[in-house]
matplotlib code that plots the C-alpha trace (Angstrom):
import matplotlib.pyplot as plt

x = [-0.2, 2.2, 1.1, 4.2, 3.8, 7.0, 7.1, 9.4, 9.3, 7.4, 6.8, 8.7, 11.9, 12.5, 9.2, 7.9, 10.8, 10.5, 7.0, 7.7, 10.7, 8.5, 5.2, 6.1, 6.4, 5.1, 3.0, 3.6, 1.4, 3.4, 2.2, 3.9, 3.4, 5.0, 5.0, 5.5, 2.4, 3.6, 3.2, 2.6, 0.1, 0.3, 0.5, -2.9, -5.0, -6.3, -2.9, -1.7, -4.2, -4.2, -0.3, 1.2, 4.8, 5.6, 9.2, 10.4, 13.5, 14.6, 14.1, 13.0, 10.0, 9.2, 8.8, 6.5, 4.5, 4.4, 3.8, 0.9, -0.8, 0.3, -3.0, -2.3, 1.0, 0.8, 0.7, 2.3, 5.7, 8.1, 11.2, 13.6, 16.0, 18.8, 17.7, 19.0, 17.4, 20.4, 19.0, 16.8, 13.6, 14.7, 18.7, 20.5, 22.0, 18.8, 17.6, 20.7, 20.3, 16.6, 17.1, 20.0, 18.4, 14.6, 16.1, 15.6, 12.2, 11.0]
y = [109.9, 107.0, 103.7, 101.3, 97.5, 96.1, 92.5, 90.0, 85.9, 85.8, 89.9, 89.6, 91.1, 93.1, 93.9, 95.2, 97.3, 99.0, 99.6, 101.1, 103.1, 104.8, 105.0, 107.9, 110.2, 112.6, 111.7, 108.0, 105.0, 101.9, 98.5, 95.3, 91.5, 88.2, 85.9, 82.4, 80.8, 80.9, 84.4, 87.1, 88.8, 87.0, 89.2, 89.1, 90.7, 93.0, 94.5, 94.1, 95.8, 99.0, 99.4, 102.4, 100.6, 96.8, 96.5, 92.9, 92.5, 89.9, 88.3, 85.1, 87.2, 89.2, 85.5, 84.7, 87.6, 87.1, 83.5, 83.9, 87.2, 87.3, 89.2, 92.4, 92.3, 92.9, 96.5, 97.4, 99.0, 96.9, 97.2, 94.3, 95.9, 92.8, 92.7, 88.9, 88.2, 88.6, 91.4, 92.0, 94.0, 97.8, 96.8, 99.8, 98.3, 96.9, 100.5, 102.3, 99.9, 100.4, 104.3, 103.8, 101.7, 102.7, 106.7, 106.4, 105.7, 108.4]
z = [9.1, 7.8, 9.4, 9.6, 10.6, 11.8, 11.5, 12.7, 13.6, 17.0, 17.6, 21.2, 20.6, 17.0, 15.9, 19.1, 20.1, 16.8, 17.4, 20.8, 19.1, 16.5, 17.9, 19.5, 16.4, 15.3, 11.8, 12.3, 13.6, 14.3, 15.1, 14.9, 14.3, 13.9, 11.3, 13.2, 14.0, 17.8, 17.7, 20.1, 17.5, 14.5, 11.3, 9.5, 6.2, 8.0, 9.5, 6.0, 4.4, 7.3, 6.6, 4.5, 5.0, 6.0, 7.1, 7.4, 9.5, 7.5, 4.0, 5.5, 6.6, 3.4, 1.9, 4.2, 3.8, -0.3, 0.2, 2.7, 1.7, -2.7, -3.1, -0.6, -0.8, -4.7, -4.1, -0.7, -0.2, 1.5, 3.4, 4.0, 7.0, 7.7, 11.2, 12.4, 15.8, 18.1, 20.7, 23.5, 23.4, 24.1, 23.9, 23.1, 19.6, 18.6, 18.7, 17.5, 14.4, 13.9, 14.0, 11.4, 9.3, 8.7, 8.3, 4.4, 4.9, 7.5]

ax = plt.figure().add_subplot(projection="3d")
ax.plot(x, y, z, "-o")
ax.set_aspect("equal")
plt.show()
């Protein structure tokens, strides 16, 4: 089972339709989290430290994660996937896009 956190600025739109996009496969646990402190769920160690795979939507957020957690992120894989935050939970391009994009990585 590969355990994927998703992570995004306030986990209400990017991170938490990826979440719901690949929770549902098979050999995969996804959970997802925000890194603003307004946050739906705010990402924390211990989400870090339960993840086989971080992926960042942006850069800004990979920073933030380095910055905040250097210690546990020292030895975590991490994808960056150039998601800006111009979409709706569960809109059609925002999924298309996430299928496309986190392909090299299932």
């Amino acid at each position: 089972m590969t355990r994927i956190l998703f992570i995004c600025s306030r986990n209400r739109l990017r991170s938490p339709t990826a979440e719901a996009v690949f929770s549902g496969r098979e050999g995969i646990e996804a959970l997802s989290a925000g890194t603003s402190p307004d946050a739906e769920l705010r990402v924390d160690a211990d989400l870090i430290e339960w993840a086989d795979l971080i992926v960042a939507m942006e850069r800004s957020h990979r920073r933030k994660l380095m910055r905040d957690f250097p210690r546990l992120m020292r030895d975590k894989k991490i994808a960056v996937l150039g998601i800006k935050d111009d979409y709706g939970y569960m809109q059609t391009e925002l999924v298309a896009l996430l299928e496309r994009a986190m392909a090299p990585y299932l």
